[in-house]
N, C-alpha and C positions, 0 to 999 in steps of 0.2 A: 504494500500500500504506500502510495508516493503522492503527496501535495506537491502538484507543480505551478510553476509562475512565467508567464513569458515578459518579454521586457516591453516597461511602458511608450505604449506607441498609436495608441487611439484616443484621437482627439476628442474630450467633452469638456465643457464648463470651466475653460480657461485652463485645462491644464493636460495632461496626456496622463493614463490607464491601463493597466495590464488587468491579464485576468489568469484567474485564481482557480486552477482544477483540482478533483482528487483522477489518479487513474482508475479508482476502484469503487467506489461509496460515498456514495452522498452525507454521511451520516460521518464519515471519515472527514472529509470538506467542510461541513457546518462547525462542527468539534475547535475544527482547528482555524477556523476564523472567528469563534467566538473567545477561545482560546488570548485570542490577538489584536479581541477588540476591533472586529469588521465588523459593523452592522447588519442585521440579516438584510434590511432595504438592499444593499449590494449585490444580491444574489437575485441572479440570472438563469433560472431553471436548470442551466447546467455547469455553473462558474461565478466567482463572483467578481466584480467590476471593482478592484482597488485602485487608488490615485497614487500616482507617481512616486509622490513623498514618505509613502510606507515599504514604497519594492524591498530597500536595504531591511529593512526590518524583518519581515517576512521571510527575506531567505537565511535571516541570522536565525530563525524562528524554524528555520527544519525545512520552506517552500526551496524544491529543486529549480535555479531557474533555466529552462529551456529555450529556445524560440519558437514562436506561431505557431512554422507548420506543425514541429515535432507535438506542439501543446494540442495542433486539433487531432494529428494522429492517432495519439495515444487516448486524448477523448473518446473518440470514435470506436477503438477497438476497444473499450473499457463497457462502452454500452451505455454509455451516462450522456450521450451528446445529442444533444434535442437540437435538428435540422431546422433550416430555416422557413420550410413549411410545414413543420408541425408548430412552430410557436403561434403563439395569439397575432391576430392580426392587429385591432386596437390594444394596446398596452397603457396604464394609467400614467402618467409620469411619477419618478423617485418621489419620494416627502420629502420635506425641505427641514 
C-alpha cells in the first residue's frame, strides 16, 4: 500500500496542485490525509486536490512523489480511478 503524490502543476485559485493517491484503498488515502490535516472538501472521488505549499510536507509524511502519468497508471490499475465519464456532470463548487 503506497500514498503517492505527483508534482504540483495544475493551475486553481492563484496557485498550482498536485494530487494525492492511494495505489490500493481509499480508506488507506482518507487515513492519511486526515492524518496531515487535508480537508476531506479536497477529495476528489478518487484523489485528493493539495496546494503546492504542503507537496514538501506530504512527502516528509510517507506520500511517494511520482509524476502524472506514473500517478494515473498506477491509479488505474489499483481500480480506485473514477474516469472522466463516470464523474458527475454538474459538481457543487469547494466550500470556502
Amino acid at each position: 500500500m503506497t500514498v503517492l503524490i505527483d508534482s504540483p502543476m495544475w493551475p486553481a485559485h492563484g496557485t498550482v496542485w498536485s494530487h494525492l493517491v492511494s495505489d490500493s484503498s481509499l480508506a488507506e488515502l482518507h487515513a492519511f490525509a486526515a492524518r496531515n490535516g487535508i480537508p476531506r472538501r479536497g477529495f476528489d472521488l478518487d484523489h485528493y486536490d493539495v496546494p503546492a505549499h504542503r507537496h514538501d510536507a506530504l512527502v516528509a509524511a510517507g506520500a511517494h512523489p511520482v509524476g502524472n502519468r506514473e500517478l494515473v497508471l498506477r491509479l488505474r490499475a489499483s481500480g480506485l480511478r473514477v474516469s472522466g465519464r463516470d464523474r458527475p456532470i454538474h459538481r457543487l463548487p469547494p466550500e470556502s
